[in-house]
N, C-alpha and C positions, 0 to 999 in steps of 0.2 A: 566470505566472512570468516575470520581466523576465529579458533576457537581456544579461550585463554588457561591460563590454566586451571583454574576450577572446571574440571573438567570431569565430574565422577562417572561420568558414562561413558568415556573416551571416543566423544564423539568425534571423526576422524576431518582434518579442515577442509574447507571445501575449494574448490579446485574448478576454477570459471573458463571455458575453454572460449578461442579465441574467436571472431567469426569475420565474414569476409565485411569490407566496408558498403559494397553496393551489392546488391541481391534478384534478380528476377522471378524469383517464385517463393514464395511465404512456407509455403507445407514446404520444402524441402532447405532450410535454414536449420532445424534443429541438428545440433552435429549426433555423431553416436552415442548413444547413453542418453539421452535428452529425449523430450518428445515437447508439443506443443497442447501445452494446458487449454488455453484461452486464447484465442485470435477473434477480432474484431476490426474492422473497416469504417474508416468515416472523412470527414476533408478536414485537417490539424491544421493545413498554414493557408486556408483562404484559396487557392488555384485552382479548385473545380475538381482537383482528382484524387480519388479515395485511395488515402492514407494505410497505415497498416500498423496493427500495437497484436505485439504476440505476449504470451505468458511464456516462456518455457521451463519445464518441469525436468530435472535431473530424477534418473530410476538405473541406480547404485544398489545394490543390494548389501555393499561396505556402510553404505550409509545407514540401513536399519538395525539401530542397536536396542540390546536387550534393556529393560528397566527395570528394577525391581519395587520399585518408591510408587509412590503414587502416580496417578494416570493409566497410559496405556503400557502392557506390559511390553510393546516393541515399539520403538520411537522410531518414524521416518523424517531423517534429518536432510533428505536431498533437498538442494537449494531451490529457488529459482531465478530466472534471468527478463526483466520484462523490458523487452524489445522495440524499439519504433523506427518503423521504415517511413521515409517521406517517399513520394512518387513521385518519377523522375526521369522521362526518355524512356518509357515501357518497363523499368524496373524500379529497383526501389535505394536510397540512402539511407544507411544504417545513423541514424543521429541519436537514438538512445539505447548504451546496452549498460542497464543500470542492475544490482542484486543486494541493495541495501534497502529500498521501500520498500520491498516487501522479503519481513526478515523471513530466518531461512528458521526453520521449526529445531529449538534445540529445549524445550520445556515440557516434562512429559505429561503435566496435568494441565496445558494449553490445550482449548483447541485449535483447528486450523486458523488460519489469519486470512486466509480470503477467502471467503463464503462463496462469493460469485464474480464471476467474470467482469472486468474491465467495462465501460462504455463510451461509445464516441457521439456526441449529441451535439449540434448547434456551433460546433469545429473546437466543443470543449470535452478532454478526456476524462473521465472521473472513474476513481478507483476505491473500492470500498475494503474495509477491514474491519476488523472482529475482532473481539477480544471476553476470551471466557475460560475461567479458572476452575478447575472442578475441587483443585484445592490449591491454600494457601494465599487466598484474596478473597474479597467481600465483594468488588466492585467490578461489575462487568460493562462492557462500551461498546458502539460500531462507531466509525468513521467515514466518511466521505472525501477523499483529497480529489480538487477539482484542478485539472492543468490545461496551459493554451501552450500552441508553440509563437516565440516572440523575441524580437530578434537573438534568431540562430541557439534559442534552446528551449525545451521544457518548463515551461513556470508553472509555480504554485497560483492561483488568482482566489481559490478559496476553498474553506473547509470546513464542514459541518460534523459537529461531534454529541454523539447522545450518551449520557451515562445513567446507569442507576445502580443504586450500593443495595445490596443484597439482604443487607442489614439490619438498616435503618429504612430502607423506603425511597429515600432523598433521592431525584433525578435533577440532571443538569441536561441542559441543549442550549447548543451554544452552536451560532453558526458565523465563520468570519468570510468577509468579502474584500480581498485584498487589492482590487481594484480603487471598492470609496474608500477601503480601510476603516470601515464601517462594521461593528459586531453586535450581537443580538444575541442575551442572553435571556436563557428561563431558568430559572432553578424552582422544583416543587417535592410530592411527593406520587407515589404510585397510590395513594389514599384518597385522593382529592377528584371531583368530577373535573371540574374546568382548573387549569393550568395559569398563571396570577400572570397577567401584560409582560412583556419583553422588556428588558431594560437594555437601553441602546449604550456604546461606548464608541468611543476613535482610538481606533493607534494611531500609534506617530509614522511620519511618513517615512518609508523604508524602498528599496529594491524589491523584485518581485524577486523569489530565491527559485532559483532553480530545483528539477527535480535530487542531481546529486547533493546540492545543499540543504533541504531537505534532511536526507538519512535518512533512517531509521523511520518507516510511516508509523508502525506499533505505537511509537513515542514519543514521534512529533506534538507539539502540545503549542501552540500560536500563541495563549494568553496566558498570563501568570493566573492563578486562580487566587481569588479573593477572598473565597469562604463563603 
């Protein structure tokens, strides 16, 4: 992720090192300077044999810069890189080496963006994020991006998002299924016992987007919001 120039922390760009395309062993993929945050196992494309989605975590110590502003007073801005090997003749195909879904920490009163590790459940991956400001927003989130692999890439198939404003009370859940293309929304308050019925919607029919089409998970947002 280049870093532009509003750059008051002179945090230094980040620099994705290459990896090989087919891989035999998981724990030993991380290059130098890397390690491996998250690894998890599961069957992604349907064949019976367990799959492999790594996290890895860059540990730069160029990368941890001082802050003065609010937040933490040392920001660690190492990237990460989140991997998926298919399995394949006793090793593995490297088919996703993506470092834009899950952005790379450059916000010093964020906190982390992944809370917890990846999952592989029922041959669908799903990957959660977070989002919490200690200053300068009202409005805190988690996410859910749920993916299948389908022909020959990573897709979105759906995505569950919960917010509530710090403020005001008001929560939003909102969850899409880009399969029916089918969405469910609640909007209420954190004041209220029982939560008012779902109000259903359709999108229009679309492509399932890939996970590099996608971008940005922090920011991905599926529906226009309506108020």
């Amino acid at each position: 992720m280049p870093v532009g120039d509003d750059n008051p922390l002179g945090v230094p760009p980040a620099v994705y090192p290459p990896l090989p395309s087919r891989f035999s062993d998981p724990a030993a993929l991380a290059p130098e300077g890397w390690r491996i945050e998250h690894r998890v196992a599961g069957d992604l494309n349907g064949d019976g044999a367990a799959d492999v989605v790594l996290v890895l975590k860059q540990h730069d110590p160029v990368n941890r810069v001082r802050n003065d502003g609010f937040g933490a007073d040392t920001l660690d801005t190492n990237p990460r890189l989140l991997i998926v090997g298919l399995a394949r003749d006793g090793g593995y195909d490297l088919v996703v080496r993506n470092h834009t879904f899950i952005p790379r920490p450059l916000e010093p009163a964020l906190e982390d963006v992944l809370e917890s590790a990846p999952e592989i459940r029922n041959g669908t991956l799903s990957i959660p994020l977070h989002y919490f400001a200690s200053a300068g927003g009202w409005t805190m989130w988690n996410s859910v991006s749920r993916f299948r692999w389908r022909d020959g890439a990573l897709r979105l198939i759906g995505h569950d998002y919960a917010e509530v404003s710090r403020n005001t009370g008001a929560t939003l859940d909102r969850s899409v299924n880009f399969l029916t293309r089918r969405v469910s929304t609640v909007r209420s308050t954190i004041d209220v016992d029982k939560d008012p019925p779902a109000v259903w919607s359709t999108l229009p029919a679309g492509p399932l987007l890939t996970i590099e089409q996608v971008g940005n998970g922090l920011e991905y947002y599926p529906v226009e919001d309506d108020g």
